[in-house]
C-alpha positions in Angstrom: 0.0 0.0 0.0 3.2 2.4 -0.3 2.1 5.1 -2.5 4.6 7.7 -3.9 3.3 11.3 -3.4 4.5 14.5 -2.3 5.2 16.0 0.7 2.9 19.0 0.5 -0.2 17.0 -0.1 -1.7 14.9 2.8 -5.0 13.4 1.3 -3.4 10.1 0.6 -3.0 7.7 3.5 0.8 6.7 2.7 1.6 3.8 4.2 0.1 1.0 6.7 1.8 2.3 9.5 0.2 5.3 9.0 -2.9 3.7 8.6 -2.8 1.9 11.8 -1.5 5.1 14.1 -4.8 6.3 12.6 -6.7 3.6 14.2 -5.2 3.9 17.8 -6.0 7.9 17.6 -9.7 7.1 16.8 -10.0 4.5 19.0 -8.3 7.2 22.1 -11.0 9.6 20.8 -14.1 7.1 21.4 -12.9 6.2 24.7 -12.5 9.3 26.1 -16.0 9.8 24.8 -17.1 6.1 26.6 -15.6 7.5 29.9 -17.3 10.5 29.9 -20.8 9.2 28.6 -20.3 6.8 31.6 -20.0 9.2 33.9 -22.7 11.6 32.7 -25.5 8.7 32.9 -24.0 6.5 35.8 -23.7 9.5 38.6 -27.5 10.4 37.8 -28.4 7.0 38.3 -26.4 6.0 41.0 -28.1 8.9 42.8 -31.3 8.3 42.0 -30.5 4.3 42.9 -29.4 5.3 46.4 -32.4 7.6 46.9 -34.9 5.5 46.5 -33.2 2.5 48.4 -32.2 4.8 50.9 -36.3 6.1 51.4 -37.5 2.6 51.3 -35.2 1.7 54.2 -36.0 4.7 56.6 -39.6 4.6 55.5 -40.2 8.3 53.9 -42.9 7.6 51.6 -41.5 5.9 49.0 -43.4 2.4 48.0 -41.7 -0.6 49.2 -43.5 -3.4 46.3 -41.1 -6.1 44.8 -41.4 -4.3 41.7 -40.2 -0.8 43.4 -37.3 -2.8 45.2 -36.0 -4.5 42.2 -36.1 -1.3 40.2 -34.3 0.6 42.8 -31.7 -1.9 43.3 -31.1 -2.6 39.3 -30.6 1.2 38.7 -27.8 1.4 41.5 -25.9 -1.3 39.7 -26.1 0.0 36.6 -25.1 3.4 37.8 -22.6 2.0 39.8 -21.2 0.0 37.3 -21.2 3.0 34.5 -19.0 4.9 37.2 -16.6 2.2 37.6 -16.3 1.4 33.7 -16.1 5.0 33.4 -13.4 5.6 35.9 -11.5 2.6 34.7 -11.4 4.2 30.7 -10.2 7.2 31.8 -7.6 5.4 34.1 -6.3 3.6 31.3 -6.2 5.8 29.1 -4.1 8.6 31.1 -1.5 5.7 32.2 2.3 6.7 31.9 4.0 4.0 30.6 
């Protein structure tokens, strides 16, 4: 895939290695985006998790059905678990080598 061109012009990819050094840079770019997606949806819901478990143990109102319970408890994990996927992108990512 060598291709002869100049060195003023830039369009043409001009070798694999290029190619591939292309690839790592894109895939830096979506993570960061991953991390911060994760954060932006997982601290809502880990909040809103924690709320409602919190109100269902101290009894403040909020209904305490199997339905309510398993709801509150599956959007703490999920938060939870975007935070920690989050955290761990962004970890990774900024690692000195």
């Amino acid at each position: 895939m060598n291709k002869k061109i100049s060195k003023d012009d830039k369009t043409v990819i001009m070798s694999d290695k290029y190619l591939s050094e292309s690839g790592v840079q894109g895939g830096k770019i979506i993570g960061e985006k991953l991390a911060l997606g994760s954060f932006v949806i997982g601290f809502p819901l880990l909040i809103i998790g924690l709320y409602a478990i919190f109100n269902m143990l101290f009894d403040f109102g909020f209904p305490t059905h199997a339905a309510g319970i398993i709801a509150a408890i599956l959007v703490t994990v999920i938060g939870l678990l975007l935070v920690i996927g989050g955290y761990n992108i962004y970890r990774t990512k900024h690692v000195k080598k």
